[in-house]
C-alpha positions as CSV (number, residue, x, y, z in Angstrom):
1,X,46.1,-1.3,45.7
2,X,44.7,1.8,46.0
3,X,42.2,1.7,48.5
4,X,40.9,-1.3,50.8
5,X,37.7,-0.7,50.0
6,X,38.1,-1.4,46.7
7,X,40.2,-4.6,47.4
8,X,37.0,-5.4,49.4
9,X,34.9,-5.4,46.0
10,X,36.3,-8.6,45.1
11,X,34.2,-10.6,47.4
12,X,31.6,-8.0,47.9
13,X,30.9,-7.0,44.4
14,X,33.2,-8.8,41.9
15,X,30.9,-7.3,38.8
16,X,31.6,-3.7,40.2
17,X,35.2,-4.2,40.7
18,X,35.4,-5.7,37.3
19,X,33.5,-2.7,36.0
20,X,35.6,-0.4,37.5
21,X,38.7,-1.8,36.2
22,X,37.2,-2.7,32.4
23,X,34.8,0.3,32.3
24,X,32.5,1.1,29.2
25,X,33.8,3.6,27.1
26,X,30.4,5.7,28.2
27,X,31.1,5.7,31.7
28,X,33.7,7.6,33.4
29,X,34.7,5.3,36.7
30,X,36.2,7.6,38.9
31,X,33.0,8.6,40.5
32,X,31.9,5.3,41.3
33,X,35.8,4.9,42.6
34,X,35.3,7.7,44.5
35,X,31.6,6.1,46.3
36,X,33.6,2.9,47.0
37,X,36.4,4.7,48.7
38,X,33.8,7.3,50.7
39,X,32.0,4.5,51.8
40,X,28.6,4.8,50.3
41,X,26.4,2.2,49.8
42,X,27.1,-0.5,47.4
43,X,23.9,0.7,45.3
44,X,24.7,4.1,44.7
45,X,28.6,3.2,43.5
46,X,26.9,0.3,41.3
47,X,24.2,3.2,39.9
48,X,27.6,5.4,39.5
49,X,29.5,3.1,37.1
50,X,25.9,2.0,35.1
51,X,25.5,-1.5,36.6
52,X,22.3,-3.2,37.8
53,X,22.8,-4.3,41.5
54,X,21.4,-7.8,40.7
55,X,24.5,-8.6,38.7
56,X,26.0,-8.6,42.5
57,X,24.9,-12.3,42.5
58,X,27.4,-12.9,39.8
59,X,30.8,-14.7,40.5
60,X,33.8,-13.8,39.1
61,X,34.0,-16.1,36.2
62,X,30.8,-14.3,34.8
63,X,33.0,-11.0,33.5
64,X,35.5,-12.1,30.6
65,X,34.8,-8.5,28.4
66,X,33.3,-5.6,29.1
67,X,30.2,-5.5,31.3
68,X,27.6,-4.6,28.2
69,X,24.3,-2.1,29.3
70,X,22.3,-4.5,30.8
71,X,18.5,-4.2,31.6
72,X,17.4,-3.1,35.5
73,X,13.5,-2.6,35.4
74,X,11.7,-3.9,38.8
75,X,9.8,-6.8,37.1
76,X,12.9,-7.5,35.4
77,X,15.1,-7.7,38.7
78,X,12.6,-9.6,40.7
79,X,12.6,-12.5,37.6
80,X,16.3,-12.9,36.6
81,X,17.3,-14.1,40.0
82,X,15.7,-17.3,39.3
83,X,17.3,-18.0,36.0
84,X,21.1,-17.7,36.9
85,X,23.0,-20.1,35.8
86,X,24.7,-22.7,37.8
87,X,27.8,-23.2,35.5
88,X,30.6,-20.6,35.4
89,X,31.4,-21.8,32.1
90,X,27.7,-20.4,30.6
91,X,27.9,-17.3,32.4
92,X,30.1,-15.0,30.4
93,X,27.8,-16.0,27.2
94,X,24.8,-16.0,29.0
95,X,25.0,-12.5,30.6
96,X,26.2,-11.3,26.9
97,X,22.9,-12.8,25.7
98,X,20.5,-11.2,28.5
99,X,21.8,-8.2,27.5
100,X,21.8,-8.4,23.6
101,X,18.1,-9.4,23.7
102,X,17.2,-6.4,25.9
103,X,18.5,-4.5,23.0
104,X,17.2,-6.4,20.7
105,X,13.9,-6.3,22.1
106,X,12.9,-5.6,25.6
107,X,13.5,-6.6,29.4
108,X,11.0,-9.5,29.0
109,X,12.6,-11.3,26.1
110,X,16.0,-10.9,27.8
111,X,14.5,-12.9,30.9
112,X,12.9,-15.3,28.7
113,X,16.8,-15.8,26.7
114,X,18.3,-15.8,30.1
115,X,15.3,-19.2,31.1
116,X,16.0,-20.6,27.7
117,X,19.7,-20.0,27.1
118,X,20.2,-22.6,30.2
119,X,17.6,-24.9,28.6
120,X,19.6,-25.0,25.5
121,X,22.5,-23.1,25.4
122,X,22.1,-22.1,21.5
123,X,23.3,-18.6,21.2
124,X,22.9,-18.2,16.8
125,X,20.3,-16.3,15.2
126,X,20.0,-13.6,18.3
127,X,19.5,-11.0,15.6
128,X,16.6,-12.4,13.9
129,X,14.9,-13.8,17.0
130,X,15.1,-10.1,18.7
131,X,13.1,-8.4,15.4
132,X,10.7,-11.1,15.5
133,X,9.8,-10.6,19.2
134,X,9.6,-7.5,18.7
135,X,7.7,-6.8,16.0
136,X,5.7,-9.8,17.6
137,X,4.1,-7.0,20.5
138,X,3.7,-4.4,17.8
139,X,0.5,-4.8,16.4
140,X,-0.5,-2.7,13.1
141,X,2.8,-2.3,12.1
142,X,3.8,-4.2,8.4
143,X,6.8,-7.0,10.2
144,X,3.7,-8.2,12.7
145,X,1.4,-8.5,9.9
146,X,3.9,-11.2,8.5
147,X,4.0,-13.0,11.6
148,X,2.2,-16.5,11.8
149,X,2.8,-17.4,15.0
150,X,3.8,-14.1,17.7
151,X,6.0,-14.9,20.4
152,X,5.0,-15.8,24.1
153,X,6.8,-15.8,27.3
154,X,6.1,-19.2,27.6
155,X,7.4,-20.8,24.2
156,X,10.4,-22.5,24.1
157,X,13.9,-21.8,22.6
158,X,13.2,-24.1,18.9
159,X,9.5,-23.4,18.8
160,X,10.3,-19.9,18.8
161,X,12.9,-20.2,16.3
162,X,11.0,-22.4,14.1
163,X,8.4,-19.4,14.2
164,X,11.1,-16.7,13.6
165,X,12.6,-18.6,10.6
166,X,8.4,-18.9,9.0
167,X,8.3,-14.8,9.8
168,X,11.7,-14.6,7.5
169,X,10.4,-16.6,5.1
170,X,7.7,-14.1,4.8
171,X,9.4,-10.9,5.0
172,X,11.9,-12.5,2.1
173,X,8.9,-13.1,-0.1
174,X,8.1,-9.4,0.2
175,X,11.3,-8.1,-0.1
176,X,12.5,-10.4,-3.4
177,X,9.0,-9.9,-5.1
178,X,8.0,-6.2,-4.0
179,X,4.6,-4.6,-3.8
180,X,4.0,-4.8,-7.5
181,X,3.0,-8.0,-10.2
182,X,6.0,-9.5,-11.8
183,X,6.0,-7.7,-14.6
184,X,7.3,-10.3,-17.4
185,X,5.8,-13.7,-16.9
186,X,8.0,-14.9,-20.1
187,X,5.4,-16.5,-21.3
188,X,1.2,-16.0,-21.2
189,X,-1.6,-17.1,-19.8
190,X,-3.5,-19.5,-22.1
191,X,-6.0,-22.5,-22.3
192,X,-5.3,-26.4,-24.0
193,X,-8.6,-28.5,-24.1
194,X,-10.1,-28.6,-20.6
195,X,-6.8,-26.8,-18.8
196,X,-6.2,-23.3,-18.2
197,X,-2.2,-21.5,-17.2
198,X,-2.4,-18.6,-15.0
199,X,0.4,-16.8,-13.7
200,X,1.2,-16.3,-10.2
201,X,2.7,-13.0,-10.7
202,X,2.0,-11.4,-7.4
203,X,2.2,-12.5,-3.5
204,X,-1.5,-12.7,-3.2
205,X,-1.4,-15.3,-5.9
206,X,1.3,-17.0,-4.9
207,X,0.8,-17.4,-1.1
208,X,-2.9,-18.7,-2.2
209,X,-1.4,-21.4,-4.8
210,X,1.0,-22.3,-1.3
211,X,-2.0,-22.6,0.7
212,X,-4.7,-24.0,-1.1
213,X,-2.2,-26.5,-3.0
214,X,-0.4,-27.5,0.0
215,X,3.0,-26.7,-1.2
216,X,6.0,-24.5,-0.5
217,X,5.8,-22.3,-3.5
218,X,6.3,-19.4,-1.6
219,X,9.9,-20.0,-1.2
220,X,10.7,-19.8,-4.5
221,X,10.9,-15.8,-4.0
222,X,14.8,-16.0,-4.6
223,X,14.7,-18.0,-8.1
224,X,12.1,-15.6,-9.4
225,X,13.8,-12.5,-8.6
226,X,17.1,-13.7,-9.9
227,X,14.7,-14.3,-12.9
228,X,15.8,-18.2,-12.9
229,X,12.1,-19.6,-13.0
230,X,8.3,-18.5,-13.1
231,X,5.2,-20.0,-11.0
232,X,2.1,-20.9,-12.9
233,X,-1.3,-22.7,-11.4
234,X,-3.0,-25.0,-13.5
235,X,-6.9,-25.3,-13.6
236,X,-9.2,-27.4,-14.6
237,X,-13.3,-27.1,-14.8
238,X,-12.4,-23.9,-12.4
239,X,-10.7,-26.2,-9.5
240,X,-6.7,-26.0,-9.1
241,X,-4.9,-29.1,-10.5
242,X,-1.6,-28.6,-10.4
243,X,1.3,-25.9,-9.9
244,X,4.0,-25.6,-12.3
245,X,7.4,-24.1,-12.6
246,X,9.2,-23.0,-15.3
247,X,12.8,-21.9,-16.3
248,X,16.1,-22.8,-17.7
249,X,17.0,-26.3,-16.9
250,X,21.2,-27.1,-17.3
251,X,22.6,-25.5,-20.1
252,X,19.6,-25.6,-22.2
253,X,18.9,-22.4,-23.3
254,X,15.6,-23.0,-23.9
255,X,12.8,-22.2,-21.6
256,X,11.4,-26.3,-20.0
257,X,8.8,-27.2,-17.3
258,X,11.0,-27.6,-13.8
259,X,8.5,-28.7,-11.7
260,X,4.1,-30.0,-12.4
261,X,2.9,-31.2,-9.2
262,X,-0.4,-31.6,-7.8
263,X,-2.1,-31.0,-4.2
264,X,0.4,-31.7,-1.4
265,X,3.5,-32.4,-4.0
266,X,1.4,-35.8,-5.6
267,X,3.3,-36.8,-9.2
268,X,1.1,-34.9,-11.9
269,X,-0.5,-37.3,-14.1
270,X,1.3,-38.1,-17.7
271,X,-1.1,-36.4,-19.6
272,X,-0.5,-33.3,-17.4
273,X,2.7,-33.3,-18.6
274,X,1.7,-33.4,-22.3
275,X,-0.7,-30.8,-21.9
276,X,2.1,-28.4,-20.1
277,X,4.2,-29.2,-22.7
278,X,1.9,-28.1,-25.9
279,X,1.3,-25.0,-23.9
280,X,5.4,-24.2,-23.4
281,X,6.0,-24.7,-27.1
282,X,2.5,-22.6,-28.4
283,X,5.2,-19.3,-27.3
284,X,8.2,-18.6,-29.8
285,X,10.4,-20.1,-27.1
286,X,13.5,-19.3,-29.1
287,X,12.6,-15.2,-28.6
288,X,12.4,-15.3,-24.9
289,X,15.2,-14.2,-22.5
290,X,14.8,-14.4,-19.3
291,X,17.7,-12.0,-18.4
292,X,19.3,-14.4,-15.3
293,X,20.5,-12.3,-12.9
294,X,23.8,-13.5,-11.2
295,X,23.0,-15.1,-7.5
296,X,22.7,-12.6,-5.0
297,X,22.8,-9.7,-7.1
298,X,19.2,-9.2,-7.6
299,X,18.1,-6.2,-5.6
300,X,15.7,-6.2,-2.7
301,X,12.6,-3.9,-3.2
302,X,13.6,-0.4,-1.3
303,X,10.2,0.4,-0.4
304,X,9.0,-2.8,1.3
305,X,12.7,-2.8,3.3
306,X,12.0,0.8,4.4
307,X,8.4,-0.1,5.1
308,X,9.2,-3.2,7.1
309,X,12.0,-2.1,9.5
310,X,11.3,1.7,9.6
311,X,9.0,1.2,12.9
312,X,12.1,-0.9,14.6
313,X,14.8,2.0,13.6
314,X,12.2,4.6,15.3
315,X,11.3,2.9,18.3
316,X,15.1,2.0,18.9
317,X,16.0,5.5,17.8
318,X,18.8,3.7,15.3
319,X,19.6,2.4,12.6
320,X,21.9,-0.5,13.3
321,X,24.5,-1.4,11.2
322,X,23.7,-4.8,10.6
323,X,20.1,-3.5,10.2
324,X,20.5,-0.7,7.2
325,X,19.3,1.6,5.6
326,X,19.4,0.8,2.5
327,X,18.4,-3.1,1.2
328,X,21.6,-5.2,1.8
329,X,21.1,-9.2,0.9
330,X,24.0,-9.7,3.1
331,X,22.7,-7.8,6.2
332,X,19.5,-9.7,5.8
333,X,21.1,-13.0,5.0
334,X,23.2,-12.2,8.1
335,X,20.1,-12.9,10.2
């Protein structure tokens, strides 16, 4: 109504108009207003209200909210035109997506959400699958160090998340167990006949029982530091046997074997099991408390958080609020 020019937008430039009508709240749309009504070029009033000219491809069914920050780099432009979607209904989330993941990350993972998202139009877990691509580029840094397989360009949406959710895993190991042994076991290392305990009291030791014993000890980061069970390997004639876990088992007070298996999960034999057993009760089982810590109460270690995400707050010159400062289980659960 105010100017035809502007009315002209809606064919034009229907992401411009919308911008100009729904602006961010850091952009101040009467300069751009004023381009559209002067009559200069399309690029200078879209570069006026902070939008990237290639959104000019867009529809009108793409803008349902505000039009985020979105990324504009050359490589960038010359890339996202060939993964538009086809489907009004995906655009609003889609373009919401291309831009989160710029944040996130950078300009390449938001073309590689943008090829994906239409692949499989997943949108959960944005949060986590950002850090991990980023910290997947950032070699030296602690989070890439943790990373057992580094995002590609080329992988797809559930290989990459099956990736991202293995690099969590990780980084919850080192958060729940810290830099430093566990420092009460409960109970202590000893020998029956041919069979020796030792503790895994430390990630080294644990993530080497995971490996070499084919198992998934290494998830068990959450029981131990909410101080609900303890990891032991068993030996024999210096070769691994079995692994074993122990804690409180119902309401038995009493401190019980949870779990003996041997190499890839196989049943422990029945004289394992006696043997684990004379072991448990050579302790004063009777003394021990193991001080349960009610679930999700047991803190995270400060100074692997800081060291983990401090090179992601720095590079993105913030600390996010659903990335904090100070160890949150929910924040990181929230991922």
């Amino acid at each position: 109504m105010r100017h035809p020019h502007l009315a002209d937008l809606a064919l034009s430039f229907p992401a411009l108009l919308f911008a100009l009508a729904v602006p961010r709240p850091d952009v101040d749309p009467e300069r751009a207003i004023a381009c559209v009504i002067a009559g200069r070029p399309l690029a200078e009033a879209a570069a006026a209200a902070g939008l990237p000219l290639w959104l000019r491809k867009l529809p009108p069914e793409a803008f349902v909210r505000q039009i985020p920050p979105l990324p504009n780099g050359e490589l960038f432009r010359r890339q996202i035109g060939n993964h538009l979607p086809r489907s009004p209904k995906l655009m609003p989330t889609w373009l919401q997506l291309v831009a989160e993941m710029a944040a996130l990350a950078h300009e390449a993972a938001a073309v590689w959400i943008a090829r994906e998202y239409l692949r499989a139009p997943k949108r959960d877990h944005m949060h986590l699958l950002g850090l991990w691509i980023w910290f997947s580029g950032q070699p030296g840094c602690f989070g890439r160090e943790l990373i057992e397989r580094p995002w590609t360009p080329a992988m797809k949406l559930d290989a990459a998340r099956t990736a991202a959710f293995a690099w969590r895993a990780n980084t919850t190991l080192h958060l729940n167990i810290g830099q430093r042994p566990i420092r009460n076991m409960w109970l202590n290392p000893g020998r029956v006949g041919d069979y020796e305990f030792r503790p895994l009291d430390d990630i080294p030791a644990i993530v080497e029982e995971a490996v070499v014993m084919r198992n998934c000890v290494r998830t068990y980061d959450d029981d131990i530091a909410h101080n609900r069970s303890r990891l032991w390997s068993v030996w024999r004639n210096g070769e691994r046997v079995a692994t074993l876990e122990t804690g409180l088992h119902c309401h038995d007070p009493l401190l019980n074997i949870i779990q003996l298996e041997g190499p890839g999960n196989a049943a422990a034999p029945r004289e394992l099991w006696w043997i684990a057993r004379r072991w448990l009760h050579l302790h004063d089982l009777p003394q021990i408390e193991t001080g349960r810590i009610k679930w999700r109460q047991a803190p995270l270690d400060l100074a692997t958080w800081r060291r983990l995400w401090r090179p992601y707050w720095l590079a993105k010159r913030r600390i996010p609020d659903w990335l904090p400062l100070a160890p949150s289980r929910a924040a990181f659960a929230a991922l």
